[in-house]
C-alpha positions as CSV (number, residue, x, y, z in Angstrom):
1,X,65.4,-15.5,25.8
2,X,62.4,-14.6,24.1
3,X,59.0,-15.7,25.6
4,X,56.0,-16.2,24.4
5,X,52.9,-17.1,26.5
6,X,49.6,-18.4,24.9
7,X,46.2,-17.9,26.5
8,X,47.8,-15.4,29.1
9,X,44.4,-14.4,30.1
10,X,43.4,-18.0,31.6
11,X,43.8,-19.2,34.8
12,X,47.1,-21.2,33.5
13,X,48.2,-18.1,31.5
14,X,48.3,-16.1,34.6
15,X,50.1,-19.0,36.8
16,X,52.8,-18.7,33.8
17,X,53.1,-15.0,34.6
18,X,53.7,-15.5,38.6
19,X,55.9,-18.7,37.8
20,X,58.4,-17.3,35.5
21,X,58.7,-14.6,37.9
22,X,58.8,-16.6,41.1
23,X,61.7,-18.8,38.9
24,X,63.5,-15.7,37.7
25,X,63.1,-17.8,33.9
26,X,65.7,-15.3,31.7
27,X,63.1,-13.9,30.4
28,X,64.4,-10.9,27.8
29,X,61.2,-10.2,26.2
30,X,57.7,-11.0,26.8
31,X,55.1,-11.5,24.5
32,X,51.5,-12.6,25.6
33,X,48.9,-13.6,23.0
34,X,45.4,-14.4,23.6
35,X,41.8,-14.7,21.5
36,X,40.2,-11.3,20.1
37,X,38.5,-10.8,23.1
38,X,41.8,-10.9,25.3
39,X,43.5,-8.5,22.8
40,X,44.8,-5.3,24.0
41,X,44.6,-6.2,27.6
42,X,47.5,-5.1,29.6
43,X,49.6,-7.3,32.2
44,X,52.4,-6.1,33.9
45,X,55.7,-8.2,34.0
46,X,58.5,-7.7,36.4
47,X,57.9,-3.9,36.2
48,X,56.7,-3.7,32.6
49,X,53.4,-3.4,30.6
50,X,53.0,-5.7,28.3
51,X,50.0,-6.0,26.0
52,X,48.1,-9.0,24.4
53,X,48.5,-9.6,20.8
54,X,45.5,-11.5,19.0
55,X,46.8,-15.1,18.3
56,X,47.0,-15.0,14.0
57,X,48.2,-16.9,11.8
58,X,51.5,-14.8,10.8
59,X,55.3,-14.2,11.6
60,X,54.7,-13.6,15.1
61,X,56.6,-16.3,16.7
62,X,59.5,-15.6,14.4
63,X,62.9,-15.2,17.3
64,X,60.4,-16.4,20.1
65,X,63.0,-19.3,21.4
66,X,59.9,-21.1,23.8
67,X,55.9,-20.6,24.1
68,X,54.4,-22.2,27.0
69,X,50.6,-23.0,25.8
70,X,47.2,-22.7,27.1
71,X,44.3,-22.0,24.9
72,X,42.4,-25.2,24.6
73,X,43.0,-28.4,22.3
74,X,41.9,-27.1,19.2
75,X,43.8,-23.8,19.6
76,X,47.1,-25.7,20.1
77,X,45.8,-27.9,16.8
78,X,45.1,-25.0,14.8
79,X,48.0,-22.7,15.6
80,X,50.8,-25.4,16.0
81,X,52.5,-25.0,12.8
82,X,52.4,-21.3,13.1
83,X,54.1,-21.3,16.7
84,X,57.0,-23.6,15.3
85,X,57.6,-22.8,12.0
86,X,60.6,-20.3,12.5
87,X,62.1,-23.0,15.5
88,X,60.0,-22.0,18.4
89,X,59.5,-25.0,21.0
90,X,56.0,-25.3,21.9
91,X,55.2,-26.7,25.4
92,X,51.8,-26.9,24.9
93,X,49.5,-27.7,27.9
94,X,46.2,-29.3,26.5
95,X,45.5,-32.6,25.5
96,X,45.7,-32.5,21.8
97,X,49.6,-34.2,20.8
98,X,50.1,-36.0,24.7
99,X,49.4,-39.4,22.9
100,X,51.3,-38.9,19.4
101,X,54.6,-40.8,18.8
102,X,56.1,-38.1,17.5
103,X,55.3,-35.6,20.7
104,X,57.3,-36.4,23.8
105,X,55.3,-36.4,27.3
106,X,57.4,-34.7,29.8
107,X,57.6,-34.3,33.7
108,X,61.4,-33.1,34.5
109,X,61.1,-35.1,37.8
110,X,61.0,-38.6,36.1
111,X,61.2,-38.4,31.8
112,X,63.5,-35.1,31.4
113,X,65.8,-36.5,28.2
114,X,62.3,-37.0,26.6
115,X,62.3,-33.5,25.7
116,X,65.4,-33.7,23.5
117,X,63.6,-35.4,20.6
118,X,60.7,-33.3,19.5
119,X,60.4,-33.8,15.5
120,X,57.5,-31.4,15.4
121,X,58.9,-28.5,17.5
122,X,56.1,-29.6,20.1
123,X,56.7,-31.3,23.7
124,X,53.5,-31.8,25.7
125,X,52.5,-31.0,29.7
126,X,50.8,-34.2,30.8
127,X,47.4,-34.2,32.4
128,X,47.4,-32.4,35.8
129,X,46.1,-35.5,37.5
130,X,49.1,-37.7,36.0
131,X,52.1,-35.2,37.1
132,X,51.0,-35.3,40.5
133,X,50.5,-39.5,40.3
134,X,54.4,-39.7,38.2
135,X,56.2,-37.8,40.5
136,X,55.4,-39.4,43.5
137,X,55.4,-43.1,41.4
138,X,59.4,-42.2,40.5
139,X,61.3,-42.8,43.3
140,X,59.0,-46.0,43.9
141,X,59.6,-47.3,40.0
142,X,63.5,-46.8,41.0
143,X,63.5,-49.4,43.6
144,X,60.6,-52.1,42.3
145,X,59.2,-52.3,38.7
146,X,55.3,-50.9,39.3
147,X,53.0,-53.5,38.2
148,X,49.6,-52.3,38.9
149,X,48.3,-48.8,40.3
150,X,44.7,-47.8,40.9
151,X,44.1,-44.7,42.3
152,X,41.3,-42.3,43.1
153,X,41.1,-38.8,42.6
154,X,39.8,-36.0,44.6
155,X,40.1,-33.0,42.0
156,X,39.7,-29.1,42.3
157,X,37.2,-26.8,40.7
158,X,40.6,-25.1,39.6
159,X,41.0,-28.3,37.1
160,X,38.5,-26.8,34.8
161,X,39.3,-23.1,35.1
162,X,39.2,-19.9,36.4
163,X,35.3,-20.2,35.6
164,X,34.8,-22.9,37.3
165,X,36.4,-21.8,40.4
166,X,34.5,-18.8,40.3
167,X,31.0,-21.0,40.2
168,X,32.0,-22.9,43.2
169,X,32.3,-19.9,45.2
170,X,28.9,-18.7,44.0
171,X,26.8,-21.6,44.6
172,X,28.1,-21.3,48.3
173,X,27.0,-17.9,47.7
174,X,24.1,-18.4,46.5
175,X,23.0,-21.1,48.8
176,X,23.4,-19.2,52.0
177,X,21.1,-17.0,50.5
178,X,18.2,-19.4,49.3
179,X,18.6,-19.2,45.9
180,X,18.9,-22.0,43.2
181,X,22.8,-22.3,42.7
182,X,24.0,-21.7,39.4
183,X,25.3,-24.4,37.3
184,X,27.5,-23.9,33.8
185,X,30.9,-25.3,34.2
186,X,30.0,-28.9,35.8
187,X,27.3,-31.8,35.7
188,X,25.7,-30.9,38.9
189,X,25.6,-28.2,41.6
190,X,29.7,-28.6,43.2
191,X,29.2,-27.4,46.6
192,X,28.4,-29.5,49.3
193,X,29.0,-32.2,46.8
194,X,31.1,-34.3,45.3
195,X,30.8,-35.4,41.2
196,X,32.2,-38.6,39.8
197,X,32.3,-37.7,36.3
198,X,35.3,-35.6,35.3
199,X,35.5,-35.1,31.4
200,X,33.4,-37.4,28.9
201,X,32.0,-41.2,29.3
202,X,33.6,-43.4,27.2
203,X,32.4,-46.7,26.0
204,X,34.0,-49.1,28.6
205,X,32.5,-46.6,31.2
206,X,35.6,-44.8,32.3
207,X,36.0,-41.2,31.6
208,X,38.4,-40.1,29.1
209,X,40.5,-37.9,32.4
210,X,39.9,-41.8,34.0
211,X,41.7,-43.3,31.0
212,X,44.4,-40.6,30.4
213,X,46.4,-41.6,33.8
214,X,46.4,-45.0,32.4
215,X,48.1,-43.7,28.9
216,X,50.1,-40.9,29.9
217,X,51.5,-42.7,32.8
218,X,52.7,-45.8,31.2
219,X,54.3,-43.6,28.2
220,X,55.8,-41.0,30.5
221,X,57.3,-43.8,32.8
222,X,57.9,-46.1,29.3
223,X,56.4,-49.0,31.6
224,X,53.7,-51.8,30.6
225,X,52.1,-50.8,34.3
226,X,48.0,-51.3,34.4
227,X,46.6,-48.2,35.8
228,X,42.7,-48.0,36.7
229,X,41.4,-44.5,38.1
230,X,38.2,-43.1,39.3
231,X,38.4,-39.0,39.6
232,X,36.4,-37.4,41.1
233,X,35.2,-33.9,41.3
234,X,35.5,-31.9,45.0
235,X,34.2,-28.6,46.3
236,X,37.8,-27.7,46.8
237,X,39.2,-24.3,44.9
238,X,42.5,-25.5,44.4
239,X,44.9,-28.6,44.6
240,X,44.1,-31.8,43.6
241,X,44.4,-34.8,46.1
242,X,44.9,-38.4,45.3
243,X,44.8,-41.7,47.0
244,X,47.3,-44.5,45.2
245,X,47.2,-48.2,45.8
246,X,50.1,-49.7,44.0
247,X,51.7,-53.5,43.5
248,X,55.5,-54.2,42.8
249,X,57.6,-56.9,41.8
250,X,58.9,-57.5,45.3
251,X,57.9,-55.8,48.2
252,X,58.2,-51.8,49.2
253,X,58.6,-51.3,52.8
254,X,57.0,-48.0,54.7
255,X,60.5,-47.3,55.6
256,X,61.9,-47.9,52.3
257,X,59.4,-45.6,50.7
258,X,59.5,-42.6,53.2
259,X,63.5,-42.6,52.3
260,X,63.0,-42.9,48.7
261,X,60.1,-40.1,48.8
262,X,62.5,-38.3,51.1
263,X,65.3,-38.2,48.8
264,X,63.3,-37.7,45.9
265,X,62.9,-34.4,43.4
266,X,60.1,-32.5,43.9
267,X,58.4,-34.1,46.9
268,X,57.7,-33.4,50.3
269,X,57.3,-36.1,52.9
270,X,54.5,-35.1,55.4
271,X,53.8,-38.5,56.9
272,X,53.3,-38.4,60.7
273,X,49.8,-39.9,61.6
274,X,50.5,-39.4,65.5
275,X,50.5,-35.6,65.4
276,X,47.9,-35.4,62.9
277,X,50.2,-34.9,59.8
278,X,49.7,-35.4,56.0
279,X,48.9,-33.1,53.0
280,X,45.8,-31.4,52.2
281,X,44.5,-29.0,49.5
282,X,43.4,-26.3,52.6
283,X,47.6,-25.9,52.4
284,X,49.3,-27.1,49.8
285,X,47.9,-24.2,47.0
286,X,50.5,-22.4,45.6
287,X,53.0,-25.0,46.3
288,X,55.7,-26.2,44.2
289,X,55.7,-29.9,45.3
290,X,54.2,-33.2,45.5
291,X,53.1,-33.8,49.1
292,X,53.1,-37.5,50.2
293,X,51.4,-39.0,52.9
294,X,49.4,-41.8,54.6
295,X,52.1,-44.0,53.4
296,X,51.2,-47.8,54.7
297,X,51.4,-51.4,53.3
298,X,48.8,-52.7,51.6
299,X,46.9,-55.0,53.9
300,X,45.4,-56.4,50.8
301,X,48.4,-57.2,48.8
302,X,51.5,-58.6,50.2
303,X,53.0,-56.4,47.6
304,X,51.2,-53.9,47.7
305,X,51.7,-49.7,49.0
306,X,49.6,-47.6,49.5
307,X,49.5,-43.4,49.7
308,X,47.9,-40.2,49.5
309,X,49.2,-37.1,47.5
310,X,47.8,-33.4,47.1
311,X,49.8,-31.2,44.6
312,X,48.8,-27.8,43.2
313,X,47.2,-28.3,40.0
314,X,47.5,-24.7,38.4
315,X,50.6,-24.6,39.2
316,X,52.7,-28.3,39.3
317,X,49.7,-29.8,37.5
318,X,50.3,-26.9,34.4
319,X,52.4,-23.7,34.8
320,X,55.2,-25.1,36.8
321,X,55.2,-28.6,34.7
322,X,55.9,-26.4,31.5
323,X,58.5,-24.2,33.2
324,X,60.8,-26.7,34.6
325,X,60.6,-28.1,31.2
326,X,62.1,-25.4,29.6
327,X,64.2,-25.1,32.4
328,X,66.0,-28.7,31.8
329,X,66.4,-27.4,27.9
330,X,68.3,-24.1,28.9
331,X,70.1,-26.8,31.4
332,X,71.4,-28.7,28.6
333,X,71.6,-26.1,26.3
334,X,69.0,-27.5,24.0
335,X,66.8,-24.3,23.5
C-alpha cells in the first residue's frame, strides 16, 4: 500500500501519523504533503524520515492507492482532481463534498458499504460532532426507527485545531498572571467560559456545525429523522461530549439500550450512576471509542431515551474515522 497523507503538519495530519501506526495500516510507503510553508519538514514514521512535499498540481499522487485528507475545504476543492486522477481514493476530512450526491458519507460503525460507490474517487469523513452522535444512534436505529433527536454539544478547543488548543492553554496562562487573554481562534475569551456559537450563524439562527448533525446524520443513517442541535464550545483541550434526547417508534428500555450499546461496534458502556460512573473528556482523549453513559428514559416522552456520549474528536471524530474507512476497503478488497 502506498499512502499518502494531506496536511501532515495539522493537528489531524499528526493523529493520522500515530493512528496508522497504532493500527499497523500496511503502510509500504509514505508520502506526506503539506502547504509551502510545511515543505521540507521532516517526520519520522515507524523508524523512517520522511519529508513533506509541497501539495502541486502534478503527477504526484500517481500509484498512491489512498490519501487521508486534512488541509481545509478549499484545499480539498482545489486539489481533488489532482489526488484522483491516476485512481487514488480520497478520504477527505473537511466539509467541502459531505453533502454531494455523488460523495458517500461514511462511519464504518453504521454506513460501511457506502464507501463502495464513490463516482468521483472521493468518500468523505463526516463532521466530528456527527461520528460521535451516529455511532452511539446505531445500535438504537437497529431496534426502533429514530424519529426525532435533539442534542447538545459540549465541544473541545481541539475541534478547531492545534491553534486553538494552544490559545486555551494561554489564556489560562495568561490569566493567572493578570494579563488580558489572548483571543484569535474563537468569538470570546474560552477559559473559564463556555461559547454557544461554533462555526457561522445562519439565517434560521442555527449555526452551520448546528445544522450539519441534522444533514449528515439523516444521510449517513439514510433516515427521514429530525435532528435539532445546540453546540457549544468548552474549555476542554480534547474530546467532545454530547447529551442526546431521542424519540422512537415504540419504546427503548434502559435495559434494552445498555445491551444494544453493549453489544455494539465501537462503544464502550460506562453507565453506573451508583459508583459515580460515566464518560468524561478528563479520560476519554486518545481513545478509540464512543463512551456512553447516563442512559435513562425520557421522563418527558413516553418514547423517549435519553444519554450522554464523549468521544475523542482528533482521533474518532477525524483520524481514526478516515482509517477504519480504508480499513473496510482493504477488508473487502475494494482499494
Amino acid at each position: 500500500m502506498k499512502v499518502a497523507i494531506v496536511g501532515v503538519s495539522g493537528a489531524v495530519g499528526q493523529e493520522f501519523l500515530r493512528v496508522l501506526d497504532e493500527r499497523d495500516f500496511p503502510v509500504d510507503e509514505l508520502v506526506l504533503f503539506g502547504s509551502s510553508r510545511s515543505a521540507g519538514r521532516v517526520y519520522v514514521f515507524r523508524g523512517k524520515q520522511c519529508t513533506v512535499k509541497e501539495l502541486k498540481h502534478n503527477d504526484d499522487f500517481k500509484g498512491i492507492d489512498v490519501a487521508f485528507v486534512s488541509a481545509g475545504g478549499s484545499t480539498s476543492v482545489e486539489f481533488a482532481e489532482t489526488i484522483t486522477q491516476h485512481g487514488t481514493v480520497m478520504i477527505d476530512n473537511s466539509s467541502a463534498f459531505r453533502m454531494d450526491a455523488d460523495v458517500p458519507l461514511v462511519v464504518p460503525e453504521v454506513n460501511p458499504e457506502d464507501a463502495l460507490d464513490r463516482p468521483r474517487g472521493i468518500i468523505a469523513n463526516p463532521n466530528c460532532s456527527t461520528i460521535q452522535m451516529v455511532v452511539a444512534l446505531k445500535p438504537l436505529e437497529d431496534i426502533s426507527h429514530i424519529r426525532r433527536i435533539h442534542v447538545s454539544t459540549y465541544q473541545a478547543s481541539s475541534g478547531a485545531g492545534a491553534s486553538a488548543m494552544a490559545e486555551l492553554v494561554k489564556q489560562y496562562e495568561e490569566i493567572l498572571k493578570g494579563e488580558e487573554p489572548t483571543i484569535e481562534k474563537f468569538a470570546y475569551q474560552l477559559a473559564y467560559n463556555v461559547i454557544p456559537h461554533i462555526d457561522v450563524f445562519t439565517d434560521n439562527g442555527y449555526t452551520k456545525e448546528e445544522l450539519k448533525m441534522h444533514n449528515e446524520t439523516r444521510k449517513i443513517m439514510h433516515s427521514d429523522v429530525e435532528v435539532s442541535a445546540t453546540c457549544v464550545r468548552v474549555p476542554v483541550i480534547r474530546s467532545h461530549s454530547e447529551a442526546t434526547w431521542i424519540e422512537t417508534e415504540r419504546p427503548i428500555s434502559v435495559d434494552e439500550a445498555r445491551k444494544a450499546f453493549s453489544n455494539a461496534e465501537g462503544i464502550i458502556l460506562q453507565d453506573d450512576p451508583s459508583k459515580k460512573e460515566y464518560p468524561m473528556p478528563l479520560f476519554v482523549a486518545g481513545q478509540d471509542p464512543v463512551y456512553v453513559g447516563r442512559i435513562r428514559s425520557d421522563i418527558a416522552n413516553p418514547n423517549g431515551l435519553t444519554f450522554w456520549t464523549v468521544s475523542d474528536q482528533i482521533k474518532k471524530g477525524a483520524a481514526l474515522n478516515a482509517v477504519q474507512i480504508a480499513e473496510y476497503l482493504i477488508k473487502v478488497k475494494n482499494i
